[in-house]
Kinemage of the C-alpha trace (Angstrom):
@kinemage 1
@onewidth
@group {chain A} dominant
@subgroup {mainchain}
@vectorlist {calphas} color= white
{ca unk a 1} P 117.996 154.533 59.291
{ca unk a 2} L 120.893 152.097 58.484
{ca unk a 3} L 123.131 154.551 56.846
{ca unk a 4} L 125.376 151.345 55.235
{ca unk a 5} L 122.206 149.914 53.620
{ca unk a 6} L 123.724 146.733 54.828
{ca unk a 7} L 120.901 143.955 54.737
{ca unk a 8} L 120.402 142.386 58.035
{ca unk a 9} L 117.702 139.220 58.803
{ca unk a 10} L 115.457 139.946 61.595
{ca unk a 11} L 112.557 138.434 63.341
{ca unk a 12} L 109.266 140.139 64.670
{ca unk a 13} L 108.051 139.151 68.397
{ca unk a 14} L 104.733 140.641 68.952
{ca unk a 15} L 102.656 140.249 71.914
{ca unk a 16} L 99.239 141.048 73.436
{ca unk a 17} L 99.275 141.054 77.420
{ca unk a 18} L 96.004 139.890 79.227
{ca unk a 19} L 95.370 142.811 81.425
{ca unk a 20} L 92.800 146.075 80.435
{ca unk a 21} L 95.975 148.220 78.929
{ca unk a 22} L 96.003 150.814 76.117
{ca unk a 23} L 97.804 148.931 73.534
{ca unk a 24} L 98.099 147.872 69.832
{ca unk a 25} L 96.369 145.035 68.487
{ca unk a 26} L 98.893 142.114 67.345
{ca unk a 27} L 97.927 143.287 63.573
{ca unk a 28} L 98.576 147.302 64.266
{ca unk a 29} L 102.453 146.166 65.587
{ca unk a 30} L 102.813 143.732 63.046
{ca unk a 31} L 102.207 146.597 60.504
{ca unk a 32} L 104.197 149.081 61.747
{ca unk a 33} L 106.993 146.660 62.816
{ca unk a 34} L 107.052 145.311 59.067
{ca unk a 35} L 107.442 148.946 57.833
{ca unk a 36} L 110.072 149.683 60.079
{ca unk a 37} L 112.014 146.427 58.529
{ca unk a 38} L 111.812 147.849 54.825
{ca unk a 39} L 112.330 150.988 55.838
{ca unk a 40} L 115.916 149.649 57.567
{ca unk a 41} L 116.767 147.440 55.302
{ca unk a 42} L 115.740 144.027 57.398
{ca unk a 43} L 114.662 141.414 55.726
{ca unk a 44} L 111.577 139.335 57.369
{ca unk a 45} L 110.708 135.635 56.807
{ca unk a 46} L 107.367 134.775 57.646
{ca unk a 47} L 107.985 131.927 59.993
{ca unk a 48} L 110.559 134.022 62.066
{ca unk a 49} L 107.350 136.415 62.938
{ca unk a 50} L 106.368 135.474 66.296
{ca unk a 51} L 102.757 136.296 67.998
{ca unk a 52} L 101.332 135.785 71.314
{ca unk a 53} L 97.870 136.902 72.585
{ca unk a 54} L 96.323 137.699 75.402
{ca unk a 55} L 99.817 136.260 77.717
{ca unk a 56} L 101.631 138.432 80.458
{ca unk a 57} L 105.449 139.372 80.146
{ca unk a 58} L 105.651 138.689 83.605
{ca unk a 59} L 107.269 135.167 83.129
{ca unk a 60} L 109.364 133.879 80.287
{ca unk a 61} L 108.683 130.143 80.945
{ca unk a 62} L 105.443 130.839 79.934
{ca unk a 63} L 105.312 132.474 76.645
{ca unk a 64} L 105.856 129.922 74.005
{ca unk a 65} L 106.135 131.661 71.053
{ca unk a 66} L 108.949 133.802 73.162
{ca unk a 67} L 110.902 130.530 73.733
{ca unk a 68} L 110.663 129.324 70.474
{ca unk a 69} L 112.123 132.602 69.408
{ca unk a 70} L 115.189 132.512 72.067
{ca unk a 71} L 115.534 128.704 70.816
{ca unk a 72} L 115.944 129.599 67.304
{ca unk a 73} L 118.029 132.980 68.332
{ca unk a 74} L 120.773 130.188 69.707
{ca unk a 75} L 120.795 127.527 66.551
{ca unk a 76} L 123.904 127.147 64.346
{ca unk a 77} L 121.979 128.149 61.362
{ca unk a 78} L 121.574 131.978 62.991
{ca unk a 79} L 118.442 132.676 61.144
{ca unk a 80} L 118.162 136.063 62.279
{ca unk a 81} L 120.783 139.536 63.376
{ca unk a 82} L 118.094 141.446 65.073
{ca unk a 83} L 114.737 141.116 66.552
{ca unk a 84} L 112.036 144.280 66.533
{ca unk a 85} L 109.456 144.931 69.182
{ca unk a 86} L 106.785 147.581 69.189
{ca unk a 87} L 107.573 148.504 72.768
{ca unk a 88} L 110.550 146.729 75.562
{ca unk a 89} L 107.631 145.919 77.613
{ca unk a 90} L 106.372 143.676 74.402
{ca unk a 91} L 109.883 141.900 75.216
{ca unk a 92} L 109.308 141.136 78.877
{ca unk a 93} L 107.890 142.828 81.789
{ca unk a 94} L 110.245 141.655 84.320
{ca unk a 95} L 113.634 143.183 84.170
{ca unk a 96} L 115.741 140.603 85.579
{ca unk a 97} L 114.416 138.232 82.352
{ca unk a 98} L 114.992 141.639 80.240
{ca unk a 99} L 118.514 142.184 81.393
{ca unk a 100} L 119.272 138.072 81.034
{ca unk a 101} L 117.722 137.173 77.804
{ca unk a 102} L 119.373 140.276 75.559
{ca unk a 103} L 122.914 139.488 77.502
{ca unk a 104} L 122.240 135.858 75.790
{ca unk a 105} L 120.948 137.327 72.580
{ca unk a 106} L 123.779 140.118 72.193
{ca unk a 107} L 126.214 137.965 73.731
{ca unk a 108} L 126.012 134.551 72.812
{ca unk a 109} L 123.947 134.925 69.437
{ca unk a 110} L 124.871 138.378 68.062
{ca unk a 111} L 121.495 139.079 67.850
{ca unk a 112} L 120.115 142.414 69.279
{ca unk a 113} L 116.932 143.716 70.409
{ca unk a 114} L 115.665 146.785 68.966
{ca unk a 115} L 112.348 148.828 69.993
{ca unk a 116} L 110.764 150.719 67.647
{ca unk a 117} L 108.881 153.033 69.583
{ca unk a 118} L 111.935 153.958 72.103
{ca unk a 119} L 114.581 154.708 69.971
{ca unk a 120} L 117.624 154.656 72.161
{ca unk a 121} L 120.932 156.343 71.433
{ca unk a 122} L 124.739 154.842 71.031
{ca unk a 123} L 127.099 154.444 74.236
{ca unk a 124} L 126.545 154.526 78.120
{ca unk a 125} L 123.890 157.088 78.113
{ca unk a 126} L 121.696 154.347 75.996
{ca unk a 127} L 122.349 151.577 77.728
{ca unk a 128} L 121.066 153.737 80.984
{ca unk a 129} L 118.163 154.943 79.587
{ca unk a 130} L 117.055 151.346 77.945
{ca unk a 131} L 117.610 149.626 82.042
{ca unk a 132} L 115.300 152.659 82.984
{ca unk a 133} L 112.450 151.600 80.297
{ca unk a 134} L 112.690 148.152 81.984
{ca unk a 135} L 112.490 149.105 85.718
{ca unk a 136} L 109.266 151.783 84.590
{ca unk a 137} L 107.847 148.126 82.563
{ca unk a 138} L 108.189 145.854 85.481
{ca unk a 139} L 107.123 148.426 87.999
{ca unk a 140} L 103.855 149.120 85.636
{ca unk a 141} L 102.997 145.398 85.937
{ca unk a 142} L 103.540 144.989 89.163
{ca unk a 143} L 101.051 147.867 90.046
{ca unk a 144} L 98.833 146.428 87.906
{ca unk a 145} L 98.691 143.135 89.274
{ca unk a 146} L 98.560 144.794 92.764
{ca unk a 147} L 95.232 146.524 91.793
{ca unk a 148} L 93.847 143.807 90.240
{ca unk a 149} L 94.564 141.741 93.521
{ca unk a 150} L 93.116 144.292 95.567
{ca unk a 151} L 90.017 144.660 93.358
{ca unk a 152} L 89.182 141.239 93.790
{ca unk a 153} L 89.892 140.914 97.279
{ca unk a 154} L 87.788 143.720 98.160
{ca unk a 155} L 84.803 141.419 96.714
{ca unk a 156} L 85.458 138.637 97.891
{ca unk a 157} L 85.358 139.897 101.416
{ca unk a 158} L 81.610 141.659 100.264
{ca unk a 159} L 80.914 138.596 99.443
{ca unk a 160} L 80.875 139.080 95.517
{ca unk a 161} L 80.827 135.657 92.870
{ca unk a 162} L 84.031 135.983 90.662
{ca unk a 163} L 83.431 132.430 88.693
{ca unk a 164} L 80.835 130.048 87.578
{ca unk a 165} L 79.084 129.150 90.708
{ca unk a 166} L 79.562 125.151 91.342
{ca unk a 167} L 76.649 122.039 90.899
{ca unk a 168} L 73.808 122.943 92.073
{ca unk a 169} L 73.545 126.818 91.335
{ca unk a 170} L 72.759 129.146 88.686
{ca unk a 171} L 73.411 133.017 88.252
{ca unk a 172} L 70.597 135.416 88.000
{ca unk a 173} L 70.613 138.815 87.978
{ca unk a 174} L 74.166 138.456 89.459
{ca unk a 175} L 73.455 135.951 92.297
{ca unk a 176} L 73.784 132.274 92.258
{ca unk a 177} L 70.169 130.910 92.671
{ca unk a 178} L 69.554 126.849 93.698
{ca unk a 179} L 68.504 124.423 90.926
{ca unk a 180} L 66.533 122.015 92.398
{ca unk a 181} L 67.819 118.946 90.541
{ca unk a 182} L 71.217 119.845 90.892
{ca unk a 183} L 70.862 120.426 94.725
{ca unk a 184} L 69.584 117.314 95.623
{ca unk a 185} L 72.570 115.428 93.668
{ca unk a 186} L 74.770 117.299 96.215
{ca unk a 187} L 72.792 116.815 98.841
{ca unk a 188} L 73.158 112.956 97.833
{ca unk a 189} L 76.626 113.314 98.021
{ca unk a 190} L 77.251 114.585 101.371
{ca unk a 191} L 74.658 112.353 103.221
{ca unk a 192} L 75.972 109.233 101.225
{ca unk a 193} L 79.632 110.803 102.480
{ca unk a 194} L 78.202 110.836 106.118
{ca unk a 195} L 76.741 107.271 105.878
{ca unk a 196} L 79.918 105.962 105.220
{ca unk a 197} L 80.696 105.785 101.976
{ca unk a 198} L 83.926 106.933 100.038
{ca unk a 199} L 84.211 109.607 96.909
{ca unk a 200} L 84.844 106.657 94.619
{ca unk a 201} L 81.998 104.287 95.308
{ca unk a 202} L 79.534 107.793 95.294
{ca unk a 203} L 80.988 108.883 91.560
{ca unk a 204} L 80.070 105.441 90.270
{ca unk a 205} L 76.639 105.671 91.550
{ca unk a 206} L 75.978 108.942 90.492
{ca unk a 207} L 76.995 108.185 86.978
{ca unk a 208} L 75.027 104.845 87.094
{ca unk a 209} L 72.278 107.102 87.525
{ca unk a 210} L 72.926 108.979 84.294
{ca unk a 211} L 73.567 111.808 86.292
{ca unk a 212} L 76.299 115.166 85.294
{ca unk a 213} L 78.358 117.709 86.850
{ca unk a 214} L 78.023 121.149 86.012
{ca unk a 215} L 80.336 121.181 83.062
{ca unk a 216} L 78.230 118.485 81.523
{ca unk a 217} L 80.714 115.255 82.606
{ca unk a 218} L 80.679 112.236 83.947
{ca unk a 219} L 81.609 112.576 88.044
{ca unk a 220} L 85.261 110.994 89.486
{ca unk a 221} L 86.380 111.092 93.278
{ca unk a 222} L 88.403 114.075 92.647
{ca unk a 223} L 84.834 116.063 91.505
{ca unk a 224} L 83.237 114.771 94.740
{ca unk a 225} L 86.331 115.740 97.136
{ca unk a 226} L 85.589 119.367 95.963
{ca unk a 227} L 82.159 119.625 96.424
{ca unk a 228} L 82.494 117.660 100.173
{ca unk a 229} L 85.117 120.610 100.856
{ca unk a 230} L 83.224 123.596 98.866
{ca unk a 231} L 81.810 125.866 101.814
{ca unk a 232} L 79.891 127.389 98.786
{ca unk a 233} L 77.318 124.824 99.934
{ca unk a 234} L 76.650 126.379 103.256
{ca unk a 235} L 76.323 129.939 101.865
{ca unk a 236} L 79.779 131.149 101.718
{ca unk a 237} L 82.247 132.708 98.763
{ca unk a 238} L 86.269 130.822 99.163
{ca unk a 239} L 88.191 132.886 97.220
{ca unk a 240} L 91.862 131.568 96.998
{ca unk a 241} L 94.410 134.204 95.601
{ca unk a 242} L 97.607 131.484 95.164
{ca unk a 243} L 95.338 128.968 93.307
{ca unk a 244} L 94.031 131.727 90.777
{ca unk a 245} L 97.518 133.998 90.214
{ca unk a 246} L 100.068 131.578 91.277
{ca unk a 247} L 102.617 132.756 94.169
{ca unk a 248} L 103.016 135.779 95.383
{ca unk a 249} L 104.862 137.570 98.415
{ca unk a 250} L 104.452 134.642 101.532
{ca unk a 251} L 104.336 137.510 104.207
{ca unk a 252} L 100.521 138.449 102.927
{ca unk a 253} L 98.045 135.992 105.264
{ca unk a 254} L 94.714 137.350 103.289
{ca unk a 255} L 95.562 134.681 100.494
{ca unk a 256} L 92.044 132.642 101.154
{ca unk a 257} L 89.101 134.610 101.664
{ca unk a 258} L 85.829 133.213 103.277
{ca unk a 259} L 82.830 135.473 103.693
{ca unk a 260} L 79.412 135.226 103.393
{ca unk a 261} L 77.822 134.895 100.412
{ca unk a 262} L 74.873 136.655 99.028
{ca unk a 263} L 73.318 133.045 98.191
{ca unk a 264} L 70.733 130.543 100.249
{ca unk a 265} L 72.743 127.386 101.479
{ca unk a 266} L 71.968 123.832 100.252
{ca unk a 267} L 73.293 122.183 103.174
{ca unk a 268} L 73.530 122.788 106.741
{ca unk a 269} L 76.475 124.411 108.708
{ca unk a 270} L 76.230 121.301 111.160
{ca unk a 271} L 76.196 118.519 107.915
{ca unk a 272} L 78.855 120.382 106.359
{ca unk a 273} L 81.046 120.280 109.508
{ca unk a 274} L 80.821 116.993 110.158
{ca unk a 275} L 81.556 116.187 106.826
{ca unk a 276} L 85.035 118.182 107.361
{ca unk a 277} L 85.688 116.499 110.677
{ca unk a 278} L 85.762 112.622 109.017
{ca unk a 279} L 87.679 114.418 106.377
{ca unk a 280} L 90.195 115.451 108.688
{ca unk a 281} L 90.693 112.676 110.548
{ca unk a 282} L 90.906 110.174 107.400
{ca unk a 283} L 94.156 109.509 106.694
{ca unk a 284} L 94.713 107.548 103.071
{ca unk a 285} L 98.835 106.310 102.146
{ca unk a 286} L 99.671 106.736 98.640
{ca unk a 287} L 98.313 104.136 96.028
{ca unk a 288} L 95.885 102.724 98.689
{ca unk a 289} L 92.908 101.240 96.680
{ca unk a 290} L 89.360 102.605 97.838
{ca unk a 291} L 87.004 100.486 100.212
{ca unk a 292} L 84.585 100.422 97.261
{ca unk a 293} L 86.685 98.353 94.473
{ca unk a 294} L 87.747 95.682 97.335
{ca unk a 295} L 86.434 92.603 98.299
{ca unk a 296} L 86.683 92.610 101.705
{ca unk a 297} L 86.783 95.649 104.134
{ca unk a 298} L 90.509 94.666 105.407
{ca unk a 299} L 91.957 94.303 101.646
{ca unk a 300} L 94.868 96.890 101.489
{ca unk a 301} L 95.026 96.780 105.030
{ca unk a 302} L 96.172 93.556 105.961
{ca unk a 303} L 99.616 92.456 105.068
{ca unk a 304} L 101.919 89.690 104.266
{ca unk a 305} L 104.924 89.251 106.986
{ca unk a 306} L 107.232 87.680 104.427
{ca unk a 307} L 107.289 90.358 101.602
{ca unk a 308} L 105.094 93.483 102.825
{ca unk a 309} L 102.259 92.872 99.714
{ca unk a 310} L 98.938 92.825 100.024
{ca unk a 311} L 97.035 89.680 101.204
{ca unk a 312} L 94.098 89.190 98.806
{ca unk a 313} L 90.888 87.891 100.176
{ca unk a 314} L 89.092 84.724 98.630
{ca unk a 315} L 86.128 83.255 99.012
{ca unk a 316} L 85.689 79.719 97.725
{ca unk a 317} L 82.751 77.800 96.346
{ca unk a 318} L 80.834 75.880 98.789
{ca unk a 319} L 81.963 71.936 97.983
{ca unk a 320} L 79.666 69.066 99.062
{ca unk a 321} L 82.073 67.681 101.951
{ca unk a 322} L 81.653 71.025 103.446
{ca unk a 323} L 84.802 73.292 101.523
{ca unk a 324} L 87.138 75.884 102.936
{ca unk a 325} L 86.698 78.824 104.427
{ca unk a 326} L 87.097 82.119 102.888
{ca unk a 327} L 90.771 83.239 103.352
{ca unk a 328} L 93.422 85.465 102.565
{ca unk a 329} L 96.535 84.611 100.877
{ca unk a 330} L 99.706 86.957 99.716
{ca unk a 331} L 99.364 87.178 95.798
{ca unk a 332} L 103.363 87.442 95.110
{ca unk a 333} L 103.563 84.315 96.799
{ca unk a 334} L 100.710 82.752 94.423
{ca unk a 335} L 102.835 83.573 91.434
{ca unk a 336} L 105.450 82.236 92.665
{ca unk a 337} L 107.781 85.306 94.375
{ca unk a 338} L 108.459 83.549 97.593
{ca unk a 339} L 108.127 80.205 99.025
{ca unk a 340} L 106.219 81.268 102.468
{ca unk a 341} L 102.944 80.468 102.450
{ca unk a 342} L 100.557 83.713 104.108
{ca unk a 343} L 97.252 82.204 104.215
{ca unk a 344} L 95.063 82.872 107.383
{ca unk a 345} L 91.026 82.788 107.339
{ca unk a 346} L 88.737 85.159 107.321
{ca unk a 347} L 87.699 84.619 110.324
{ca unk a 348} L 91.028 84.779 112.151
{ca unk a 349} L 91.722 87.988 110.815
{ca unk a 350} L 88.413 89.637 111.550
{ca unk a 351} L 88.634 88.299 116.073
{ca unk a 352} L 92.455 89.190 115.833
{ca unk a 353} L 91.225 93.092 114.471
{ca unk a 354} L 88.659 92.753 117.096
{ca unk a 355} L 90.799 91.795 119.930
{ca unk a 356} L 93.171 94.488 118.855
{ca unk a 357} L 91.012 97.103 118.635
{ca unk a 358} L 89.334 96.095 122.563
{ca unk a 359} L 93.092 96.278 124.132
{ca unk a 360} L 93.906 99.707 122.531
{ca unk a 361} L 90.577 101.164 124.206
{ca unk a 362} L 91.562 98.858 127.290
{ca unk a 363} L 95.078 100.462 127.382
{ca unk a 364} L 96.372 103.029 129.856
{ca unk a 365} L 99.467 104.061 127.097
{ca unk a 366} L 98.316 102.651 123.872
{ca unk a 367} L 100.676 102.862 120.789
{ca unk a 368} L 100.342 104.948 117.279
{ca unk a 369} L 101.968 107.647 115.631
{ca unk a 370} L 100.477 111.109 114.720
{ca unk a 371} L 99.778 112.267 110.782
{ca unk a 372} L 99.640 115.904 110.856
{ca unk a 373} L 97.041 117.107 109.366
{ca unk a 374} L 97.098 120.927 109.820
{ca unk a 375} L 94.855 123.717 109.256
{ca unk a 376} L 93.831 125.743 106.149
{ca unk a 377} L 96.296 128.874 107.552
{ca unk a 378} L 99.225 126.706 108.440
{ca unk a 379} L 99.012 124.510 104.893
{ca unk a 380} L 99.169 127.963 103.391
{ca unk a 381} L 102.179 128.910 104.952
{ca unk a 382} L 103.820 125.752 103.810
{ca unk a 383} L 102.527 126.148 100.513
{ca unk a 384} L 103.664 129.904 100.261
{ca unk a 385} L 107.514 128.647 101.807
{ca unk a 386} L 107.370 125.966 99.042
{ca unk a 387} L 106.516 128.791 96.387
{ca unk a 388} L 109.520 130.540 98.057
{ca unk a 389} L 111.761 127.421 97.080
{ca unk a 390} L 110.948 127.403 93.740
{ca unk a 391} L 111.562 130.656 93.334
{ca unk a 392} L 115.444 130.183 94.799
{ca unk a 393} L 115.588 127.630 92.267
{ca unk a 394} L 115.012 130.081 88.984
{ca unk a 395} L 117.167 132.668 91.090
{ca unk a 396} L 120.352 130.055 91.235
{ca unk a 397} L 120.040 129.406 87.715
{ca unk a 398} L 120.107 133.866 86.890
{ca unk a 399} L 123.025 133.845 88.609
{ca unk a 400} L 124.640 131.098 87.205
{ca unk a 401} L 124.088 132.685 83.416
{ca unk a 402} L 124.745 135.573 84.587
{ca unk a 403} L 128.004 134.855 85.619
{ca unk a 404} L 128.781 132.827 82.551
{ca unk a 405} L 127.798 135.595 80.228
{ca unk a 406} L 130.230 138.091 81.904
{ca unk a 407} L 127.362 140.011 83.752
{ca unk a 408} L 128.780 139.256 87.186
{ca unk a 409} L 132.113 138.407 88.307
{ca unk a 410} L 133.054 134.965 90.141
{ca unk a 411} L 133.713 136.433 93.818
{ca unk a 412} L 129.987 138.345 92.841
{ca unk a 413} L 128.766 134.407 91.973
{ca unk a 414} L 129.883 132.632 94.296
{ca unk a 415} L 128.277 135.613 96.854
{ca unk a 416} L 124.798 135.011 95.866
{ca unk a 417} L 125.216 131.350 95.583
{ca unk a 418} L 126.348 131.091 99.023
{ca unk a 419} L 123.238 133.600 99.972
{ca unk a 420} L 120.511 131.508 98.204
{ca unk a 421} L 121.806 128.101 99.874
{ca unk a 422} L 121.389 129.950 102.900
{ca unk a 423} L 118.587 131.092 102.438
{ca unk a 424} L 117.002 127.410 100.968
{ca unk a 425} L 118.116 126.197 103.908
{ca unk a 426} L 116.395 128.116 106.183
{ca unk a 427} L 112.832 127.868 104.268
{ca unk a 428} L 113.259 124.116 104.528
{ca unk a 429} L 114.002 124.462 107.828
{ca unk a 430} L 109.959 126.613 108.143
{ca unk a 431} L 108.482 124.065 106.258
{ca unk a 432} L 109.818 121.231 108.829
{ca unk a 433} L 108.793 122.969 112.029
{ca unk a 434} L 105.227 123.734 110.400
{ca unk a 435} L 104.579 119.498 109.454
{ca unk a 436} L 104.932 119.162 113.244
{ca unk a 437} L 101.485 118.485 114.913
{ca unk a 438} L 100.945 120.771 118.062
{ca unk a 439} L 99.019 118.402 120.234
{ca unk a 440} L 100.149 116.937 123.698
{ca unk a 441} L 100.090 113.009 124.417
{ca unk a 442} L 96.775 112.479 126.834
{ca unk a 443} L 94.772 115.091 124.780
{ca unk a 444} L 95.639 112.999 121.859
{ca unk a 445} L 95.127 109.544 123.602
{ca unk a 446} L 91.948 110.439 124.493
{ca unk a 447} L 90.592 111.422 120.718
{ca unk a 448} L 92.605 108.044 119.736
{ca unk a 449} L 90.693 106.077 122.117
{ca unk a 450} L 87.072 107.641 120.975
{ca unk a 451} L 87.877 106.794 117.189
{ca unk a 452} L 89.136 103.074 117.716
{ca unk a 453} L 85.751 103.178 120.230
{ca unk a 454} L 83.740 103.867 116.893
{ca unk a 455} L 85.394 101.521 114.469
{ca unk a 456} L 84.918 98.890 117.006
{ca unk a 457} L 81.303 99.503 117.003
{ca unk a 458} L 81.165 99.933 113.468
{ca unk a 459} L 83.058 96.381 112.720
{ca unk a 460} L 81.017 94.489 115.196
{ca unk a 461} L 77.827 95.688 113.089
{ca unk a 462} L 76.186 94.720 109.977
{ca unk a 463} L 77.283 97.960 107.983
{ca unk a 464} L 78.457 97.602 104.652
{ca unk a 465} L 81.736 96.677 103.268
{ca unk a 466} L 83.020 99.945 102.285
{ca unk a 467} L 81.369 101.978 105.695
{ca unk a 468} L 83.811 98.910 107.269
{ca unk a 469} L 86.517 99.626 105.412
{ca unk a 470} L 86.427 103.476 105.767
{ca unk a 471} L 86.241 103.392 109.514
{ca unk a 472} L 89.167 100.736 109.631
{ca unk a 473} L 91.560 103.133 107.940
{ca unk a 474} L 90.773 105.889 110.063
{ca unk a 475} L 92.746 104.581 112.854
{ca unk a 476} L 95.182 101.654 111.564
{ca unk a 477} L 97.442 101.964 108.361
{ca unk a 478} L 98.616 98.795 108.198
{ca unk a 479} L 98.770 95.288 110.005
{ca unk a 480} L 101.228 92.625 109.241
{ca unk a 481} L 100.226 89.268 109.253
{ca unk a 482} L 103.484 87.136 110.544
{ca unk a 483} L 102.532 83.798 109.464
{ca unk a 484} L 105.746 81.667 111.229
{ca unk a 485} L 104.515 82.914 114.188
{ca unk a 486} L 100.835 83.369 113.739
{ca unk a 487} L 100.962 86.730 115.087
{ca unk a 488} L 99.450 90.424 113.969
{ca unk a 489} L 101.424 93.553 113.801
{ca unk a 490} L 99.272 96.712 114.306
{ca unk a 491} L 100.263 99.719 112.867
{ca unk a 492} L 97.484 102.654 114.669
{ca unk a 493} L 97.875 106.361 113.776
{ca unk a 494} L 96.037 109.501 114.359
{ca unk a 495} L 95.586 112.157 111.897
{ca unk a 496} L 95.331 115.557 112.724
């Protein structure tokens, strides 16, 4: 009880965390946090009361309402001395935020932070016992998550369904059962993939057709990368921990989880593998248009030797004295961004990729450079490192408020800013060594040489213009037309 009777202003953060927990509902604390106000003479304005259900304390980032409340906390106008909370834990679950965020609030904002539940006593003493609340709170949550984790991991390697099972499947009596009409869209997808054709040109198709995913929308290339990759399809459960939760310790390798499912497969172990293997070795630069909105199978491909932009293919109207050619010509230079000329016919272009393609098989040492590519284990290791980074990057900034609140001293500053550059450096230096490619030279010539083997095959036949396309840009990235001296750059790679 205030003995003084002095009125104070106060806010009310209330908040309902997502896991199983014994707790009050956001209207029981409200109550009781409301009669603790009259009862000690705070006074509380409706839009300072502050609710949030069903989010973890974990992270403060991620509780608006919280941030909102720490926002107004630091405004000129000061609209509150005092902020009540059922329980600490209500406050945040993570005692490094704990520790930070009522420094800034006592600190910076005269505003303190006051549990009703866990009354805590004046001096030293208080101040220990309130840091012990927060370890028990964080330590709680981490268990928590820890059994959760393990709960779920131990059915995903059983082989258990934890989510909506993907096109093609519906749950009865716990397992996913086939739906005829669904499976034989997917079945479309992945022999159209295997024929040739790219994600892009099979969404349009499929929603030509009138045809829905599983949510009830129309398809896109990103919905048909997923289900080309989903080993769902061939009777097994993926179960991804980091996609789910977000990071976690990167010294765990159990993060994805592949077992067999419980479920009959809609496509074959040997379809779905060779569906991965063109996957793997397709290698697409950034804002590279598909084969299926071009023109011609070489558009994106081929470019001009004057400005590095796309030559874009053209195919005239027959005239009566006979016409032109179909040709390709650099667009900046037909609106006027350079005075070079880059026009070359079709048909030069298509004996010059040809001829380039025979002398790389014909080679003893051909040229190109290797695109890692790496496996599921090592891209989680660089995604766990790059988890690691981020994390460096929300520890620099603790340590920087801390410091400029008082809690630490420069020479204890500048000690764990010099530790966490250290230690960035070293997890960039991980991530480097894990983009290399393990592969030696003649073990890699030799797949080169196969795949340029089947795009020559596939150019010299009367396949489409997108199975063209795709097989071109499995083994060249770019080639550079020089116009002043009529000659082709080749630019061959091999992804891994």
């Amino acid at each position: 009880m205030d003995s003084n009777h002095t009125l104070r202003s106060g806010a009310l953060y209330i908040r309902v965390s997502t896991d199983k927990q014994e707790e009050l509902s956001p209207d029981a604390q409200k109550r009781l946090l409301i009669d603790y106000a009259k009862n000690n003479h705070i006074l509380i304005s409706e839009e300072h009361i502050y609710i949030e259900n069903g989010i973890s304390g974990r992270k403060a980032e991620k509780r608006p309402e919280f941030m909102k409340m720490i926002s107004a906390a630091k405004s000129k106008e000061h609209p509150f001395d005092v902020i009540l909370v059922w329980k600490y834990s209500r406050f945040a679950r993570n005692q490094e935020e704990s520790i930070v965020y009522k420094s800034l609030l006592r600190k910076q904002c005269n505003v303190d932070v006051i549990s009703i539940s866990e009354p805590l006593i004046d001096g030293p003493f208080g101040s220990l016992i309130e840091r012990i609340i927060e370890w028990m709170d964080e330590y709680y949550s981490i268990r928590l998550s820890g059994e959760v984790r393990r709960g779920m991991t131990e059915k995903a390697l059983r082989g258990g369904y934890q989510s909506k099972p993907p096109l093609g499947y519906k749950m009865e009596n716990k397992i996913p059962v086939i739906v005829e009409k669904q499976a034989d869209i997917v079945r479309k997808i992945f022999h159209d993939y295997l024929d040739g054709r790219d994600e892009t040109s099979i969404a349009r198709e499929l929603n030509d057709c009138g045809y829905k995913t599983s949510r009830g929308k129309a398809f896109d290339n990103r919905g048909i990368q997923y289900i080309l990759e989903n080993p769902f399809y061939i009777g097994k459960v993926r179960w991804n921990y980091i996609e789910k939760h977000g990071s976690r310790n990167s010294n765990d390798e159990n993060d994805v989880i592949i077992a067999d499912g419980k479920h009959e497969p809609i496509i074959s172990y040997e379809e779905f593998k060779k569906v991965q293997e063109r996957r793997q070795r397709e290698y697409k630069p950034p804002r590279r248009r598909s084969t299926s909105t071009t023109k011609h199978w070489v558009t994106g491909v081929l470019k001009c030797g004057y400005c590095g932009a796309s030559l874009v293919y053209a195919n005239p109207k027959p005239r009566k004295n006979g016409g032109s050619s179909p040709f390709f010509q650099c667009h900046a230079y037909s609106s006027g961004k350079h005075s070079g000329s880059c026009a070359i016919t079709e048909k030069k272009v298509v004996d010059a990729i040809l001829s380039s393609l025979q002398e790389f098989i014909e080679s003893a040492s051909p040229s190109f450079s290797i695109i890692g590519r790496n496996d599921d284990s090592t891209v989680l290791k660089q995604r766990n490192l790059e988890n690691e980074l981020k994390k460096l990057e929300t520890r620099s900034q603790r340590a920087k408020m801390a410091y400029l609140d008082g809690i630490d001293t420069k020479e204890e500053y500048l000690e764990n800013k010099t530790m966490i550059a250290r230690m960035k450096k070293e997890l960039e230096e991980k991530i480097k060594v894990l983009s290399i490619p393990q592969i030696n030279l003649e073990e890699a010539q030799q797949i080169m040489k196969k795949r340029v083997e089947e795009v020559h095959k596939i150019l010299r036949s009367d396949a489409d213009n997108a199975k063209k396309g795709n097989s071109l840009r499995n083994v060249v990235s770019t080639i550079v037309f020089h116009r002043d001296t009529g000659s082709f750059e080749f630019e061959y790679f091999l992804s891994l």
